[in-house]
C-alpha positions, 0 to 999 in steps of 0.5 A: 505464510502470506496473508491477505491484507491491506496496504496503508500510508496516516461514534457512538457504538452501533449494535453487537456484530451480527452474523449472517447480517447483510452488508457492513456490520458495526462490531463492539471494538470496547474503545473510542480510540482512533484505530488505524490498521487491521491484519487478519490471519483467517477469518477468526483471528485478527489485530487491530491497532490502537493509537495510544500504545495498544493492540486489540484482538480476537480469536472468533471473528470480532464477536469479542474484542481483548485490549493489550498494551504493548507500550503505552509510549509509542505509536505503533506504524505497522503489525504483522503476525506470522500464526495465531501465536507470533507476532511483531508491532513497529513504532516510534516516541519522541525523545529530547533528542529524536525519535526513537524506534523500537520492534515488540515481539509477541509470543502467545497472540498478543497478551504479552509484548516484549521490545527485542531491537530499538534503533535511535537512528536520527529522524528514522521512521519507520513504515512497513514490517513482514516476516516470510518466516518465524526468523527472516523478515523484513523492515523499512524504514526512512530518514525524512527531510523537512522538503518532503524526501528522505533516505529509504533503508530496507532491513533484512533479519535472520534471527526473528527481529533480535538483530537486522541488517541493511540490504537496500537504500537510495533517495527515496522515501521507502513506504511499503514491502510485500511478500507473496513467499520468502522468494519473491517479493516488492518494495514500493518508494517515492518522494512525494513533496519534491520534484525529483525524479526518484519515485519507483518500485523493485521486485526481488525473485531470490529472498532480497539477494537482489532487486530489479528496479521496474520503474523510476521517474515522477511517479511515487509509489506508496503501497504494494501487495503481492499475490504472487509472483506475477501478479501485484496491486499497487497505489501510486501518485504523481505531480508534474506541475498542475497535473496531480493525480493517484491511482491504484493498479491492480490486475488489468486495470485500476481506479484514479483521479485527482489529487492527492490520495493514498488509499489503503486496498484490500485484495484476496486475487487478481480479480476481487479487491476494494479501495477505502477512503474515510468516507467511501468504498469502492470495489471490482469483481474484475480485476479493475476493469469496472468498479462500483461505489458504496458508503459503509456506516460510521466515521472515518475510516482508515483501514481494510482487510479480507481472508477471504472474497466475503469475509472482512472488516473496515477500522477508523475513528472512534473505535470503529470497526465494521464487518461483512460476511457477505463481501459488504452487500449494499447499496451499490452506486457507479464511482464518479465522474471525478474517477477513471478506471482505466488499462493498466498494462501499457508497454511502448515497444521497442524501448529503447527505440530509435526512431518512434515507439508504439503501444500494441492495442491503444495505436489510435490513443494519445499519450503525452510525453515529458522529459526528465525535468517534467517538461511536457514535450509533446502530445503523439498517437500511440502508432508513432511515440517519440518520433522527431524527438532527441535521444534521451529519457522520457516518461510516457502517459495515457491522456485523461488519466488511464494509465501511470507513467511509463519510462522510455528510451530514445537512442540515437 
């Protein structure tokens, strides 16, 4: 079962949620924790977790929230629930040695948690979990450097979490696996604080047996969502030198700007999907195409789910969780100047080349183009990429910030 959910990297209580309100509705969470993620199932049973070993829950929408602590130890990174009764939460606690990582299982929604794998892998962190089935699931995990890269793990079980096996690593922080069923699914990487060139995304068509890498180069990628098995939403960021800039992918298009961000996202289809930042809200109806603004009410916030294009809910500090019906109606605003929507499909053709590459459809666009240490080589229209230039790898971009880098080839 695939659930439509988010996609994370890390006041005074307001009035009982409303039903049938307009807009974001702040619903009473009975903590002042900071809460910083969110999964739905449908639109009546959810989680939500806690920063001090706890999960919340509900069965009828968030009109009642019950607290249950798994472990009060452990800060939890990642929740996954399979059906209303089974579920999983991943986390971590320091040691006098090193972290340690433990896996809880729960069996009857999330009032009882027992630990079924603990792992004291040194300096292992874990990110993501997701099952596609009450037995096979999948785990990912990395070892960090002090520099900012890391050594990705992505874990398979078999047996429901008792016991995991290693079935892909590299050089590369391993964030974020989604699954749209137990055959096809993503895998997202990427080290941001170094200048390697080892940021990519791989995708699996057979349950992991294999992995087909769609990408590597500059570009981290930190969090993915997969719908089905053609179509993805994806956050990604990268920095060549003084360019620093993050977006997020989606259908035909996307959002960007400058700096560094990792928004969570939140999508039911190729076309309806949200962005959260702490303080702001952006949406498209579109497929990303064109996307409109909106400040939802309280502190920050860190998290956002959707079952459906009307029905979701938004977590954050101080035990904020808000709440639409209406898929947050409001007072809507264009996005800033600051960001770009932009075409996400650009495929230089043919690559490899031997002479240039072009882009069907953006022939009279400029693209910058960079080698493999980040070097820009040069500026070219979209008719003739490449051309006078020496066989080897490089990395292509839309100027201004429409599109993500793309790898090409030039043969001799």
């Amino acid at each position: 079962m695939r659930h439509i959910r988010s996609v994370l990297i890390p006041a005074v209580l307001f009035l009982l949620a409303g039903y049938g309100q307009a807009g974001w509705v702040q619903q009473q969470s009975g903590t002042t924790a900071y809460l910083h993620k969110v999964i739905f199932l449908d639109s009546s049973n959810g989680w939500v977790l806690g920063d001090s070993g706890f999960v919340l829950r509900t069965t009828n929408g968030g009109q009642i929230w019950q607290r249950d602590t798994v472990d009060p130890n452990f800060s939890y990174r990642s929740i996954w629930f399979h059906d209303t009764c089974l579920g999983w939460v991943v986390g971590e606690r320091d040691s006098s040695m090193h972290l340690i990582n433990e896996l809880f299982s729960t069996a009857d929604g999330g009032i009882h948690w027992q630990g079924i794998y603990r792992d004291t892998m040194e300096s292992m962190s874990y990110s993501d979990l997701e099952f596609v089935t009450p037995l096979k699931g999948w785990l990912v995990g990395s070892q960090l450097y002090s520099n900012g890269g890391g050594i990705g793990y992505l874990f398979y079980t078999s047996d429901g979490g008792a016991s995991w096996s290693l079935k892909d690593s590299s050089h590369a922080i391993y964030w974020d696996v989604s699954f749209a069923d137990s055959l096809n699914g993503y895998l997202a990487a990427g080290n941001p604080g170094i200048t390697e060139s080892n940021g990519f995304m791989k995708k699996t068509t057979d349950g992991g047996r294999s992995w087909q890498g769609l990408g590597s180069g500059f570009t981290v990628y930190n969090g993915v969502l997969c719908l089905d098995r053609n179509h993805v939403w994806y956050s990604w960021y990268w920095n060549i030198f003084s360019d620093r800039r993050w977006g997020v992918t989606c259908g035909s298009g996307g959002l960007s700007g400058l700096g560094y961000q990792n928004p969570p996202f939140a999508a039911v289809d190729t076309l309806k999907g949200w962005i959260l930042f702490p303080d702001t809200l952006f949406t498209t109806r579109d497929g990303g195409a064109t996307w409109s603004r909106q400040i939802p009410p309280g502190p920050y916030k860190w998290d956002i789910c959707f079952t459906d294009s009307l029905t979701g809910w938004i977590v954050g500090d101080r035990g904020l969780i808000l709440h639409t019906t209406d898929g947050g109606s409001g007072v809507w605003q264009e996005p800033s100047s600051r960001l770009t929507p932009y075409a996400s499909h650009l495929t230089p053709t043919p690559n490899p080349f031997t002479s240039f590459a072009t882009v069907p459809g953006h022939t009279s666009e400029r693209f910058a183009l960079y080698d493999v240490s980040g070097r820009k080589v040069g500026v070219y229209k979209g008719d003739r990429i490449g051309e006078g230039l020496r066989a080897g790898v490089y990395f292509v971009r839309a100027l201004e910030g429409k599109a993500g880098l793309v790898r090409i080839v030039k043969v001799r």
